[in-house]
C-alpha positions in Angstrom: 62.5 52.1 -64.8 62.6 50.1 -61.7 60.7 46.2 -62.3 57.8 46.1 -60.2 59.1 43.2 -58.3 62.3 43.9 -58.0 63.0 44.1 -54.2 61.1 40.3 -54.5 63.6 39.3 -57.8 66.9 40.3 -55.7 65.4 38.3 -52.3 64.8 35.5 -54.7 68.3 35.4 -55.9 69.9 35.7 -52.2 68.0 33.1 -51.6 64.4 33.7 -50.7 61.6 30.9 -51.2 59.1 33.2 -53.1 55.1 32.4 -53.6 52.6 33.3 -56.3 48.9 34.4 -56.7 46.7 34.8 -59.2 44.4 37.8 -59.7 41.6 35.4 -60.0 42.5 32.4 -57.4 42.7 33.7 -53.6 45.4 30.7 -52.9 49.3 31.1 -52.6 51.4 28.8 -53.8 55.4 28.0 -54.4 56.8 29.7 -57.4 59.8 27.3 -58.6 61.3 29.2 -60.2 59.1 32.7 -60.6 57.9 33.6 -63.6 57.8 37.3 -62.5 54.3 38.0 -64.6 53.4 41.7 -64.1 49.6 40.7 -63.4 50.7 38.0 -60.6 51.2 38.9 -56.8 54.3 37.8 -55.1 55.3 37.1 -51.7 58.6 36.1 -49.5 57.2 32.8 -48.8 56.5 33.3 -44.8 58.0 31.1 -42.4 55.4 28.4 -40.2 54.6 29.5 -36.7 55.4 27.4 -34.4 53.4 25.0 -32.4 52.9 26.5 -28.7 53.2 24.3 -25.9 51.5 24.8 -22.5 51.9 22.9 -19.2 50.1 23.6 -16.2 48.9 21.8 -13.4 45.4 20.1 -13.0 43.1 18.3 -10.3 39.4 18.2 -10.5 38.9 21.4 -8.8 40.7 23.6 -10.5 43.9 24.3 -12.5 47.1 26.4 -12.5 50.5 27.8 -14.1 52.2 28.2 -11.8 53.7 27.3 -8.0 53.0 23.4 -8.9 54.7 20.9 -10.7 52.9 20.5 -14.2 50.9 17.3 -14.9 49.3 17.8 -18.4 51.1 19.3 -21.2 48.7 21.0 -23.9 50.0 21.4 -27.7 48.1 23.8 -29.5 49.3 24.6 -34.0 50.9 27.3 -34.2 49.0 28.3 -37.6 45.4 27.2 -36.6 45.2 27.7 -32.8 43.7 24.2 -32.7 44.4 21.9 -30.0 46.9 19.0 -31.6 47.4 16.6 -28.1 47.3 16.4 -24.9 49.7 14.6 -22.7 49.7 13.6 -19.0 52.9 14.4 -17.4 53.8 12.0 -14.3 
């Protein structure tokens, strides 16, 4: 009979940073090494999104993407969507 993890067990041993949950606690964690407990959940640890960077060009009146040279540079987390800094291009 198959191990109910198993597809997780061989991406483990190729290499695969692998995560944990309780049944009872909502939160992931690293599993280092698994324990491979029947009653846990398990996940290919998934990889950060990255940060997305925006530049566009603004005056007091208005703002734009494209057709002018860029003068403020917005950084925005890639996991929250929350604005991280904002830089004035000259």
């Amino acid at each position: 009979m198959k191990h109910k993890h198993a597809e997780l067990i061989k991406a483990w041993a190729d290499g695969a940073r692998i995560e944990v949950k309780r049944p009872s606690n909502g939160s992931w964690w690293e599993a280092d090494p698994p324990l491979w407990d029947l009653d846990y959940e398990y996940r290919i640890k998934p990889e950060p999104k990255p940060d997305v960077v925006m530049e566009m060009h603004m005056t007091r009146f208005n703002s734009t993407m494209i057709y002018v040279d860029p003068n403020l540079r917005l950084t925005f987390d890639g996991e929250t969507g929350e604005l991280k800094s904002a830089e004035v291009i000259k």
